[in-house]
C-alpha positions as CSV (number, residue, x, y, z in Angstrom):
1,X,-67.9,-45.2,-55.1
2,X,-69.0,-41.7,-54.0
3,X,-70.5,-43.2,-50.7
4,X,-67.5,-44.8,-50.3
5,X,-65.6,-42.0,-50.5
6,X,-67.7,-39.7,-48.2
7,X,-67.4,-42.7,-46.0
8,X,-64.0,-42.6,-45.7
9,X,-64.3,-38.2,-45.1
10,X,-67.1,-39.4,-42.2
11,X,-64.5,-41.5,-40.6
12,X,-61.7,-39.2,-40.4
13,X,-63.9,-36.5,-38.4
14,X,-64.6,-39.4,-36.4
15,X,-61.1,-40.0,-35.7
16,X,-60.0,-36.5,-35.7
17,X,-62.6,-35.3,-33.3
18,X,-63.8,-38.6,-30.9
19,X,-67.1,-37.8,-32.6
20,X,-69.4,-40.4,-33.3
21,X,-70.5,-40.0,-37.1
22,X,-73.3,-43.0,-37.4
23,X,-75.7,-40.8,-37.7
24,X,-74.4,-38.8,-40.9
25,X,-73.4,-42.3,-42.0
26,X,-76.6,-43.0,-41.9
27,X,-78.4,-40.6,-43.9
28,X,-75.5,-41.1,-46.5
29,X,-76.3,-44.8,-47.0
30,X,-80.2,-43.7,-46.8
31,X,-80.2,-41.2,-49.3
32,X,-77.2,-39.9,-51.3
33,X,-79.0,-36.4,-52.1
34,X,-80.1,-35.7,-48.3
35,X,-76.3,-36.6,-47.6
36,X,-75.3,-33.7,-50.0
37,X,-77.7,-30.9,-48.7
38,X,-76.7,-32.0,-45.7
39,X,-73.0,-31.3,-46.8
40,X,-74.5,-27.9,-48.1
41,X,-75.1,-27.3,-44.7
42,X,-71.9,-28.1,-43.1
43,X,-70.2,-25.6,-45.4
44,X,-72.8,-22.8,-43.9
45,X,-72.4,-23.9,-40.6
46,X,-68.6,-23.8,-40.9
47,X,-68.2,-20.1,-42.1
48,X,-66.3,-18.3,-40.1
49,X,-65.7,-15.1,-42.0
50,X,-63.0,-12.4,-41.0
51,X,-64.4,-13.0,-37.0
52,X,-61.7,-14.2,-34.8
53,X,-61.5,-17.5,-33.8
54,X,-62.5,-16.9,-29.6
55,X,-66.4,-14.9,-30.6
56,X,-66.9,-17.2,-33.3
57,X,-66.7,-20.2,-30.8
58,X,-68.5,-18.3,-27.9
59,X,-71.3,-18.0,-29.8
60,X,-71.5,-21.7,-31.1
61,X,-70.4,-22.9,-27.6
62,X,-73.1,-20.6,-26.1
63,X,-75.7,-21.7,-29.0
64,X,-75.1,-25.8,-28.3
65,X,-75.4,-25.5,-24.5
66,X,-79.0,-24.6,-24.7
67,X,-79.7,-27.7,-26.8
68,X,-77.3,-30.3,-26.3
69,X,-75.1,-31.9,-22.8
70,X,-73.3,-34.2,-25.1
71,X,-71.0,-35.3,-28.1
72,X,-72.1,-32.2,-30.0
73,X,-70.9,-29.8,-27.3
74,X,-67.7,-32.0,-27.1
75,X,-67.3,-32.1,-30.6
76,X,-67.6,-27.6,-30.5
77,X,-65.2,-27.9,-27.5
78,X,-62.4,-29.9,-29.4
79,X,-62.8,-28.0,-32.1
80,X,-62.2,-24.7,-30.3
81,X,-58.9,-25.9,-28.6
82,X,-58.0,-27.4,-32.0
83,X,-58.3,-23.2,-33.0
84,X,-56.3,-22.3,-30.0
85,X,-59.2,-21.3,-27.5
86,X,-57.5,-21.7,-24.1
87,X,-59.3,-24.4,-21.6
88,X,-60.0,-21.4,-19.3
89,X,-61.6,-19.5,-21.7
90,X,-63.7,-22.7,-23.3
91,X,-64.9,-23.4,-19.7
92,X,-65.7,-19.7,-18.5
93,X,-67.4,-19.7,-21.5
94,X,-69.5,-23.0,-20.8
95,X,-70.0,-21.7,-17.3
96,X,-71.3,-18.4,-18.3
97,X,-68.2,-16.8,-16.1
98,X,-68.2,-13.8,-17.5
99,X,-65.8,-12.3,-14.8
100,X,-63.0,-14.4,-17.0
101,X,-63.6,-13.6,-19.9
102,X,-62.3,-10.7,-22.3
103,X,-64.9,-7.8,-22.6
104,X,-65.2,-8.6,-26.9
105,X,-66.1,-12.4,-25.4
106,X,-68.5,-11.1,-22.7
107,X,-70.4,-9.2,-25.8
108,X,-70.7,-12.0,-27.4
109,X,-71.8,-14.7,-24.7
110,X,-74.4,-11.9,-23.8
111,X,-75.7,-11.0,-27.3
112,X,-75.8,-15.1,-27.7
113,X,-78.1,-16.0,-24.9
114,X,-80.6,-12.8,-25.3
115,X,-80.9,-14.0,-28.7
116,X,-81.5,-17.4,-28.3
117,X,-83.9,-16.6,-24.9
118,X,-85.7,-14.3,-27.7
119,X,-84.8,-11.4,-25.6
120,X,-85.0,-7.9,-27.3
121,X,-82.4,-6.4,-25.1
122,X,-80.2,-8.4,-27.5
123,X,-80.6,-5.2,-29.9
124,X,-78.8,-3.0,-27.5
125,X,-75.8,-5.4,-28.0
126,X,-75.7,-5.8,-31.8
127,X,-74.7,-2.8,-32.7
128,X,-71.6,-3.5,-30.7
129,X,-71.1,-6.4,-32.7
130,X,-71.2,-4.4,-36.0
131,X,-68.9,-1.8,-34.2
132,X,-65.9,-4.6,-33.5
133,X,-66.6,-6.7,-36.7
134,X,-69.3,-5.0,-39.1
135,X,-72.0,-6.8,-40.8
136,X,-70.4,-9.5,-41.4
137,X,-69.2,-10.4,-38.0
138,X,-73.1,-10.2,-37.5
139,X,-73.7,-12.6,-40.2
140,X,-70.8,-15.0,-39.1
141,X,-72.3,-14.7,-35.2
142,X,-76.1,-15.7,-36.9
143,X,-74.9,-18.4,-38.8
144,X,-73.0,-19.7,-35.5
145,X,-75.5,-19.5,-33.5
146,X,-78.0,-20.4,-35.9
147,X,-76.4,-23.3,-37.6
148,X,-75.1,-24.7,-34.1
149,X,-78.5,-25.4,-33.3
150,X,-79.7,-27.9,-35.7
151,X,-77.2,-30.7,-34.8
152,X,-78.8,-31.7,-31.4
153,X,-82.8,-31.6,-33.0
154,X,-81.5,-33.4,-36.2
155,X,-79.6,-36.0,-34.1
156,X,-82.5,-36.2,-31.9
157,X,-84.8,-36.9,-34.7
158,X,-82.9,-39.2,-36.6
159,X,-82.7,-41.2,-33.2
160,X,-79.1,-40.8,-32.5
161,X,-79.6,-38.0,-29.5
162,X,-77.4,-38.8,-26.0
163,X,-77.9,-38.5,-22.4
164,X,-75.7,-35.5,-20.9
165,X,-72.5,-36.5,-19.9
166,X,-69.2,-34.5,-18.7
167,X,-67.4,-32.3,-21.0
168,X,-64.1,-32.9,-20.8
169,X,-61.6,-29.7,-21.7
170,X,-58.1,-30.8,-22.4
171,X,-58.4,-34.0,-20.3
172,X,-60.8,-32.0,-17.4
């Protein structure tokens, strides 16, 4: 009954987002306690604490691009015009064109790629971070970037990685 019930959760994310879920479907039919960490891990990945909505998906958009081409970037790229992102912004910030994008977004797409290029001139740009949002905007920017990562290798993994195709933004 509980599988059937997750099921049934699995399938409206599918629906909601065009976001093909046979891969979380499978580890729930597979094993019912990997399903449930794996749930434990959604929650973390969907914490978004007091940062607004526009760094919080610059930093996960920023964080998928250098792992995935595919239906997990699609699926951050719905979710971010589902909170209102613009399609401007969502592609400037997918193109890395920083000349569009507001100076707290700029930060943020900045701090995102020195950190995930390993790049210690990503300490000059934290405490800008902590500035705008404190600690926890910190925290909520490390868990985006962080968590956003793990999709694409776990898909990959299980076998359910895709070839790059075009992201669309609001039907572009």
């Amino acid at each position: 009954m509980i599988r059937y019930l997750l099921n049934k959760t699995l399938l409206s994310m599918q629906k909601r987002y065009d976001y093909d879920v046979r891969y979380m479907q499978d580890i729930l039919q597979t094993d019912l306690k990997a399903f449930l960490k794996f749930m434990g891990f959604q929650t973390m990945s969907a914490h978004s604490g007091n940062l607004p909505a526009a760094p919080l998906f610059a930093a996960r958009l920023r964080a998928i691009i250098w792992d995935d081409c595919g239906p997990c970037t699609q699926l951050i790229v719905n979710m971010a015009l589902e909170a209102n992102l613009s399609p401007e912004m969502i592609r400037a910030i997918i193109d890395n064109d920083l000349d569009k994008l507001p100076e707290e977004i700029v930060l943020v797409v900045k701090f995102t790629d020195l950190v995930l290029a390993h790049n210690p001139e990503a300490d000059d740009l934290r405490e800008e971070i902590i500035n705008l949002w404190g600690k926890e905007g910190l925290i909520t920017i490390g868990y985006a970037i962080s968590s956003t990562r793990v999709y694409p290798a776990f898909k990959y993994t299980l076998g359910y990685g895709s070839a790059c195709n075009r992201i669309q933004i609001d039907g572009y």
